[in-house]
C-alpha positions as CSV (number, residue, x, y, z in Angstrom):
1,X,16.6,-188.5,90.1
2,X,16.1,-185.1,88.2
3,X,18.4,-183.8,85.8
4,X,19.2,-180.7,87.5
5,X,20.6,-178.0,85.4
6,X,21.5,-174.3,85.9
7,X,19.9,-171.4,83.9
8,X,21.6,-168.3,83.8
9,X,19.7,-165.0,84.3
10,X,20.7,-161.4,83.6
11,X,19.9,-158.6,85.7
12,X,18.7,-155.4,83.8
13,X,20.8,-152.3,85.0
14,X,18.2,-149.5,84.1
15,X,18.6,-146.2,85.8
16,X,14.9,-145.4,87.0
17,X,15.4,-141.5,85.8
18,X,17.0,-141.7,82.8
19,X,16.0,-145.4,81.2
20,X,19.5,-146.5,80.3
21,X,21.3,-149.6,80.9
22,X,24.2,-148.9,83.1
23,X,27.0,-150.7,84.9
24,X,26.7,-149.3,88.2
25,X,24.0,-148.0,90.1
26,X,23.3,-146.4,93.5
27,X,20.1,-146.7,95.4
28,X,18.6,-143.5,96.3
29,X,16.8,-143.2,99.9
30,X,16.4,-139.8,101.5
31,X,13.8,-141.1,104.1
32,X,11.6,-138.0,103.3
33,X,8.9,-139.5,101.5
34,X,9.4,-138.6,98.3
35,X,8.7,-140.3,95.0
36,X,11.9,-139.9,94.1
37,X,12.7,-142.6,97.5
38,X,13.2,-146.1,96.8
39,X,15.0,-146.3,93.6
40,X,18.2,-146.9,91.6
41,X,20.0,-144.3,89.8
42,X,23.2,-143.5,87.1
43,X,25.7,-141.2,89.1
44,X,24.5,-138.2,87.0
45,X,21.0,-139.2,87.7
46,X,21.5,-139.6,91.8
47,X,23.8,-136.0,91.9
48,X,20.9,-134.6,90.2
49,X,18.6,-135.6,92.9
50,X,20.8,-135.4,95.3
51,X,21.7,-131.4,94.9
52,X,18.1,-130.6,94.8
53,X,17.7,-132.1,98.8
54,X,17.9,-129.5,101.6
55,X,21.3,-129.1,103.3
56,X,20.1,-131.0,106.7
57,X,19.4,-134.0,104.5
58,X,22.0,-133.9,102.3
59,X,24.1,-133.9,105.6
60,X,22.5,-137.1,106.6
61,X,24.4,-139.0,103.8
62,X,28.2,-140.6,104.8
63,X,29.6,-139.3,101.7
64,X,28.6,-135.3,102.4
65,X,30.7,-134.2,104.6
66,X,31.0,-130.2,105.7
67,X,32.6,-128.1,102.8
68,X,35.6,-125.6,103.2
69,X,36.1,-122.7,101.5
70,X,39.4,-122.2,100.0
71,X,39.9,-118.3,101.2
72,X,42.9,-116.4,99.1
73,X,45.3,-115.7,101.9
74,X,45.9,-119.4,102.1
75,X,49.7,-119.8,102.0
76,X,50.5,-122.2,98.8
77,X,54.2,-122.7,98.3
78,X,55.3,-123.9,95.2
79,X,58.2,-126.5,95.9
C-alpha cells in the first residue's frame, strides 16, 4: 500500500490590474467582450473598471441599484 501523504498548496491572490497580492478578490464579468472580462480584481481595481461601464450595464450588476438624489427640502429633524 502507498504511503499517501498530503501536500499543501497556496493560492496566489494577485489582482490582474494592479499585480499585488491581495486577500480578497472579485471576479469581473461585464459580458461585453471586453479584455477587461474574465478576470479577478482588488476592490479599487474592479470600482475602477466598474465606473468606466455604461449605465445600462452597470445596471445589470445586483449590487447597483438606482441612485437617489438627496434634494434640500428633505425634512431632517434633529432628535
Amino acid at each position: 500500500m502507498k504511503n499517501m501523504s498530503i501536500n499543501n498548496k497556496k493560492i496566489s491572490m494577485f489582482c490582474a490590474k494592479c499585480q499585488k497580492e491581495q486577500e480578497k478578490l472579485g471576479f469581473f464579468d461585464s459580458d461585453s467582450s471586453s479584455f477587461l472580462d474574465g478576470y479577478f480584481y482588488c476592490k479599487s481595481c474592479f470600482m475602477k473598471i466598474f465606473n468606466q461601464l455604461p449605465e445600462k450595464k452597470k445596471g445589470e450588476f445586483a449590487f447597483y441599484g438606482k441612485r437617489t438624489i438627496n434634494d434640500s427640502t428633505t425634512d431632517r429633524r434633529k432628535d
